[in-house]
N, C-alpha and C positions, 0 to 999 in steps of 0.2 A: 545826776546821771546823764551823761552823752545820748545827745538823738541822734537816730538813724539820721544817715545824710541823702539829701533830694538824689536820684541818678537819673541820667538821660539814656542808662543801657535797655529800657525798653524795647526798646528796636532790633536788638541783635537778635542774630539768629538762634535757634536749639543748636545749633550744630556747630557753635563757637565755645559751648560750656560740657563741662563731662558730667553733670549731673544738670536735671532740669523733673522739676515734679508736679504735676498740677491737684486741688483738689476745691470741690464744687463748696464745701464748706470751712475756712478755714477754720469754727471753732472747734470741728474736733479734733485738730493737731495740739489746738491751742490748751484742750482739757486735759488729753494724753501728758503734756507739758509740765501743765501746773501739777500735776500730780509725783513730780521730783527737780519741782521748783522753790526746794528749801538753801540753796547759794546760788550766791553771784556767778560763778563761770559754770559748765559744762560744756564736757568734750561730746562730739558728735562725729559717728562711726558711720562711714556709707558702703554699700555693696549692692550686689544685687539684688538680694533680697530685702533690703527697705534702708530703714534710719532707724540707728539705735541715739539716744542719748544718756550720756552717763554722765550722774552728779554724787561728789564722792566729800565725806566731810570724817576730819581727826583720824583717817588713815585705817578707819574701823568699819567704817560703813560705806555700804556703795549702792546706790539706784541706778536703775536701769528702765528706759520707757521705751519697749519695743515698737514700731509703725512699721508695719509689715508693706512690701510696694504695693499691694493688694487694694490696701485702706487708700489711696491716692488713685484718680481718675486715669491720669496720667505717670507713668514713670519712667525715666529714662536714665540709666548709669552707664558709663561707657568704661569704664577701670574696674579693675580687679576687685578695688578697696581706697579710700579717700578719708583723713582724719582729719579733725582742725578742733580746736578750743573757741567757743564764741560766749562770749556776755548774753547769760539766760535773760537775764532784767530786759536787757536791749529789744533780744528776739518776740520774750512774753511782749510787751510795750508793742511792736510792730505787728502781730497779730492781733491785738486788742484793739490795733488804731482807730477803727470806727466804731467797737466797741455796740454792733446793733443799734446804728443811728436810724436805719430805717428796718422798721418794722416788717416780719416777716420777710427780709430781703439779705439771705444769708452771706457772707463776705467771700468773694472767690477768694482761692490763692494759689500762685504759678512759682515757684522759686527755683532760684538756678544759682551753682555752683559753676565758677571755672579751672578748680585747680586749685594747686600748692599757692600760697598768698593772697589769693583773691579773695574779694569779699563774697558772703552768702546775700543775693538778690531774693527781695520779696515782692511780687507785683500783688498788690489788693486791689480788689473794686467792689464795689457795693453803691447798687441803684445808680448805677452809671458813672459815678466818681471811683477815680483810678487812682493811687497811692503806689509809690514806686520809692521803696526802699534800702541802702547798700548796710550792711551790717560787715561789721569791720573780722575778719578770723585773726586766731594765733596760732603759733607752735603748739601745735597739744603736746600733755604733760603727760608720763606714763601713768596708768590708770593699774590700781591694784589688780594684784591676780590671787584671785581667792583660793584658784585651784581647785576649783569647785567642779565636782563632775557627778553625774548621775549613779556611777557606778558604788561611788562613797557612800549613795543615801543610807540610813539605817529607819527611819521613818518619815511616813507623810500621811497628812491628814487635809483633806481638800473640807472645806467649808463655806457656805453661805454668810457673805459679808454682813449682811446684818446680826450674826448672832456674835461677830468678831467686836463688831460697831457695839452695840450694848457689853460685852462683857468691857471694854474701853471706857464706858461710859459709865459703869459701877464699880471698878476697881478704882484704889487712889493710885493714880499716875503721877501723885506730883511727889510720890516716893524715888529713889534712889535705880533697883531694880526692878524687873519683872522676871520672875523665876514661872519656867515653862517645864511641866513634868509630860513626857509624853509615853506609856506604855502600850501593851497589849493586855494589862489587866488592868481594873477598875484601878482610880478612875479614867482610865484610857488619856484624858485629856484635859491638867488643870491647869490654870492662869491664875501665880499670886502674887499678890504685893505684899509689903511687910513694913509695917508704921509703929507710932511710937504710942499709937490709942490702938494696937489689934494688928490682926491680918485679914484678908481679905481672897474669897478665892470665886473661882467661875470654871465647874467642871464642863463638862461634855461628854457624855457616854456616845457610843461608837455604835450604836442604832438609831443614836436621833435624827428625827428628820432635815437637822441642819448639817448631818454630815455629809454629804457624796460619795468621800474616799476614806478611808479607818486601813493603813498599811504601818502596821508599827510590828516589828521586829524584837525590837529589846527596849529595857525601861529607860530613858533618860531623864536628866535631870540638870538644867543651864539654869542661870541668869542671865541676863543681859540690862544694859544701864537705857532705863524708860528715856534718855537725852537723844538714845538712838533710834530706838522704836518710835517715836513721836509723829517723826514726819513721813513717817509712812501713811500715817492716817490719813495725809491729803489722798493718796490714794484709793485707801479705803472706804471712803466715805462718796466714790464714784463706782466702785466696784459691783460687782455682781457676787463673786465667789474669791478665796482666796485661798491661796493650798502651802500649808504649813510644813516643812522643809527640816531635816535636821540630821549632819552627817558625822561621820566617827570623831572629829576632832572638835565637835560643840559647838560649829557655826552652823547660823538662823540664816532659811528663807520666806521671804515672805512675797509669795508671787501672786497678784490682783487681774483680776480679768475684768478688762473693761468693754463695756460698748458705747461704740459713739450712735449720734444722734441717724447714722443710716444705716447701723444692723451691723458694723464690722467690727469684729473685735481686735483688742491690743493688749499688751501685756505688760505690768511696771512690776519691776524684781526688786524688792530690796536686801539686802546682804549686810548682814552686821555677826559680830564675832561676838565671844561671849564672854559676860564680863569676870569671871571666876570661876572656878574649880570647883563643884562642890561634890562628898563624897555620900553616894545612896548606894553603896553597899555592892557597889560594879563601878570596879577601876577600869574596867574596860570601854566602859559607856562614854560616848563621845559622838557630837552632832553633826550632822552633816549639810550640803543646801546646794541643789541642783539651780542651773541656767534654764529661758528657755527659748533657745533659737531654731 
């Protein structure tokens, strides 16, 4: 894998780049990160309102790691809107680079964009050593459109990530599907797998104290192929809560609320379609899965 190359643009001014963002720790960009750092590239959206970045794999599934400009010390965007494709390995790798060499002594981080072609600048320091990074952009590539809008939802169920975490951890995942029934009658809310020793399932009734939100509408009934759900879990397993998504035409969201290590929350979306038709007795039933910017 290609290292970042040394830069001498330290020196320039804010006011030669149309994007420049600072933040007092850079591990929690870097968390936000890993948690839809399962490929190689990822395209990254800028605006005024933060950095989104999007990692998208087999045309079916798409992640989304919101950083709202809020979560950053500093922000400053001067365009409308700014896209580019950058090598995630590269960027993780550059935020990692001291990797908390010194104790207690959290990693600044300043990074600055100039525009169409130019590379994304990473200034690190940590306990007085300064790291000055150029990471190479691309052409971004068009990025699915799921057509996903809130209007579509037919149900949502917000939930405490731990109770997601353990049903993950007692279901077999290394089955095929995960079939997700979500109604407004018992069991409001199952998780199954389906093996060649049994099935396996993990309800949820819609008083328990792991749910927040219980909004279901009508019965559904998806699967979806566990190769896709998987790496949501990096998510998951940082998460606080996570709010279960599902609109007329049978695609999944799976939207995580994280907080970083000073109280500010972020948001990592994953979107994946569904892997089959099945029929529960309502042809009409079909899933739906809301954004959230």
């Amino acid at each position: 894998m290609s290292q970042p190359e040394s830069s001498q643009d330290g020196s320039q001014k804010d006011e030669e780049y149309i994007f420049v963002a600072k933040m007092d720790n850079a591990k929690n960009l870097s968390n936000i990160l890993k948690a839809v750092h399962f490929k190689e590239m990822a395209t990254c959206f800028l605006s005024g309102n933060g950095l989104k970045v999007t990692v998208e794999d087999c045309k079916c599934v798409q992640a989304n790691a919101f950083v709202q400009s809020g979560v950053f010390q500093e922000f400053s965007f001067s365009k409308d809107s700014a896209t580019f494709k950058i090598n995630l390995n590269v960027f993780m790798d550059c935020l990692n680079i001291f990797a908390g060499n010194t104790p207690g002594s959290p990693t600044a981080l300043r990074m600055c964009y100039g525009g169409y072609g130019c590379p994304l600048i990473l200034l690190l320091e940590e306990g007085g050593v300064l790291t000055d990074c150029r990471i190479r952009t691309f052409e971004p590539d068009d990025t699915l459109d799921f057509n996903f809008t809130s209007a579509n939802v037919v149900n949502k169920i917000i939930l405490h990530s731990e109770c997601l975490r353990e049903a993950f951890s007692e279901l077999d995942m290394s089955n095929e599907s995960l079939e997700v029934l979500m109604s407004p009658d018992a069991p409001y809310l199952r998780l199954s797998t389906f093996g060649y020793i049994g099935s396996s399932h993990a309800d949820y009734p819609k008083d328990s104290d792991m749910v927040d939100c219980f909004e279901c509408r009508q019965t559904q009934l998806n699967r979806y192929k566990v190769a896709l759900i998987k790496p949501s879990t990096r998510a998951l397993h940082i998460s606080s809560k996570v709010s279960l998504r599902v609109d007329t035409r049978g695609f999944l969201s799976l939207q995580y609320m994280i907080k970083n290590e000073d109280g500010n929350v972020c948001f990592v979306e994953y979107l994946c379609g569904p892997d089959e038709e099945l029929d529960d007795g309502n042809e009409d039933a079909e899933h739906t899965w809301t954004d959230q910017t």
